[in-house]
C-alpha positions as CSV (number, residue, x, y, z in Angstrom):
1,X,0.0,0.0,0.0
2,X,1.4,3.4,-1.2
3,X,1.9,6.0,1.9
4,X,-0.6,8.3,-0.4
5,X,-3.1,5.4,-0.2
6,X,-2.6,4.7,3.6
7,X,-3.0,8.3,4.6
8,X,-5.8,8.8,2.7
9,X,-7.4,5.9,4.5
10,X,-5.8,6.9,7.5
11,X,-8.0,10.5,6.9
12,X,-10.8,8.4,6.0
13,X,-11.1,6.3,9.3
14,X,-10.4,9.5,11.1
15,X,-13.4,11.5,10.1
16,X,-15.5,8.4,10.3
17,X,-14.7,8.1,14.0
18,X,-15.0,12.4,14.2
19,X,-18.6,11.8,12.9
20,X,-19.5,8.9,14.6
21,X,-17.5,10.4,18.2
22,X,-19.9,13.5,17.9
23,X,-22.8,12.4,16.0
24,X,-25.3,9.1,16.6
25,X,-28.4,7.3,16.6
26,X,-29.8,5.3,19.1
27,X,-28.3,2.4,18.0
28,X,-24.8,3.5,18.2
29,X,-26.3,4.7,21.5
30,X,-27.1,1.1,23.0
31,X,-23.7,-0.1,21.4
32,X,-21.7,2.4,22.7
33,X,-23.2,1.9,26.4
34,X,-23.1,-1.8,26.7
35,X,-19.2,-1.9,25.0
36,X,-18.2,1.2,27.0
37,X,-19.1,-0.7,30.1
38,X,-17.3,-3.8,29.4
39,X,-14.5,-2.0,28.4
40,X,-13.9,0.4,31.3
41,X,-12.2,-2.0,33.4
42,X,-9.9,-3.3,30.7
43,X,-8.7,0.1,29.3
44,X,-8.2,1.5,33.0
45,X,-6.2,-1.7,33.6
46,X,-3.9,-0.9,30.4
47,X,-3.9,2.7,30.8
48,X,-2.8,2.7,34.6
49,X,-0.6,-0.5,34.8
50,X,1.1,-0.2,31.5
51,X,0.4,3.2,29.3
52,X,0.8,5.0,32.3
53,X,4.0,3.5,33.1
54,X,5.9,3.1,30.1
55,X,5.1,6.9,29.6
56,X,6.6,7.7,33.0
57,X,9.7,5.6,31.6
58,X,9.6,7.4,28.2
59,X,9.4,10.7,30.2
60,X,12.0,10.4,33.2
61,X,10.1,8.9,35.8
62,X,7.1,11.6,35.4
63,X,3.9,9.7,36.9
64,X,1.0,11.1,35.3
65,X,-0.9,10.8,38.6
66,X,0.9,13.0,40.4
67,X,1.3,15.6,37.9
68,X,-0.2,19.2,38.9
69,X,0.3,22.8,39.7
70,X,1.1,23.9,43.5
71,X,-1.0,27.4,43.8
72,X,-0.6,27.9,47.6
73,X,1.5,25.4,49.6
74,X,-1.9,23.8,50.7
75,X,-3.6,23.8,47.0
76,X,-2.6,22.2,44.4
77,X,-4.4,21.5,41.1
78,X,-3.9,18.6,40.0
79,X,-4.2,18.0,36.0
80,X,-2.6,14.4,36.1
81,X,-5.4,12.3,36.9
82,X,-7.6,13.9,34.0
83,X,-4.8,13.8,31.2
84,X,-5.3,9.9,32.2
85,X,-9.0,10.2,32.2
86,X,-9.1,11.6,28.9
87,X,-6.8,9.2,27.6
88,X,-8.9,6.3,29.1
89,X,-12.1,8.1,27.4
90,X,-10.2,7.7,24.1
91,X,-9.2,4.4,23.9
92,X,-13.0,3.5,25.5
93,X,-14.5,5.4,22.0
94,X,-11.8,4.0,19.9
95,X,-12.2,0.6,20.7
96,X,-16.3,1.2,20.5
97,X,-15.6,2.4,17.3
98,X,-14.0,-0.5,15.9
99,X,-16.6,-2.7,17.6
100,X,-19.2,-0.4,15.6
101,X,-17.5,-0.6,12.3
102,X,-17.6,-4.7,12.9
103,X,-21.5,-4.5,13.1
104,X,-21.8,-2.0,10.5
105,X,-19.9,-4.3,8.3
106,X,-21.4,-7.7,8.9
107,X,-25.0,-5.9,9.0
108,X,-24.3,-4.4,5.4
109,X,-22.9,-7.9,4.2
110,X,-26.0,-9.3,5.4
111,X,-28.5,-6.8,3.8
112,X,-26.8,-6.9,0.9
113,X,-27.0,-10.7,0.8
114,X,-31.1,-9.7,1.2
115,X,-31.4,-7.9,-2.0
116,X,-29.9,-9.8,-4.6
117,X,-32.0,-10.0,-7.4
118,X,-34.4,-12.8,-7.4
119,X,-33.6,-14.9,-10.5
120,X,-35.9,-15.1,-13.4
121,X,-36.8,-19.0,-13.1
122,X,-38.1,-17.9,-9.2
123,X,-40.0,-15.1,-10.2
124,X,-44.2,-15.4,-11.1
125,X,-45.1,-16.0,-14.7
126,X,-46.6,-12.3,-14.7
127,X,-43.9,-10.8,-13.5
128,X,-40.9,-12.4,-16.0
129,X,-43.9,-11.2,-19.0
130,X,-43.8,-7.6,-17.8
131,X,-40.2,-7.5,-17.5
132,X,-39.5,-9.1,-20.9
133,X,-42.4,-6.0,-22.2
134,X,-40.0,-4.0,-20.6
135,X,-37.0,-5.2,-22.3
136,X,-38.3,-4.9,-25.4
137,X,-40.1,-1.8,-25.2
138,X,-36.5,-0.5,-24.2
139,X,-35.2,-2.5,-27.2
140,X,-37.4,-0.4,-29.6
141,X,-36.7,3.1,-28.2
């Protein structure tokens, strides 16, 4: 796959998940809830026992936790904790994306499969005589 190619898909997937971050129907409503729940616990896990720490590594020892701004020696606002929230909410909506892009897939494979056209040896005798009137009033025009 050419780099051109790839980011151009890349851009693709991107705006799909923009779209379907901000926008949504019910559907993606129900899928969203029930995934985002059954997720949480697993993306904390990886976020806090091996993101979190391997950034720490990559940063000096920084824990992401701890990170904040002392105002007064006895106030101190911390921004760590929600830099890792916000990362946890984004691998939770990535991964229900994905999971939505699954269903989407299969349910578009299977309606698809619905509306293949009957063949002409299943259709009714009155039908396959107005569609070979069709044919060759088409023919004549």
């Amino acid at each position: 796959m050419s780099r051109e190619k790839f980011v151009g898909v890349a851009r693709g997937f991107m705006k799909e998940f923009k779209s379907f971050a901000i926008k949504g129907n019910a559907f993606e409503l129900a899928i969203a809830v029930v995934i985002g729940t059954s997720f949480t616990a697993i993306v904390n896990a990886l976020v806090g026992g091996i993101i979190t720490p391997l950034l720490g590594f990559a940063t000096g020892g920084v824990d992401f936790k701890e990170l904040g701004v002392n105002l007064r020696p006895d106030l101190v606002l911390g921004y760590g904790l929600f830099l890792q929230s916000v990362f946890n909410f984004l691998l939770v909506s990535l991964s229900i994306f994905i999971v939505f892009k699954m269903f989407s897939a299969a349910r578009k494979r299977v309606f698809q499969e619905e509306q293949k056209p009957v063949p002409t040896y299943e259709k009714p005798a009155q039908e396959r005589l107005l569609e070979e009137i069709r044919y060759l009033l088409k023919a004549k025009n």
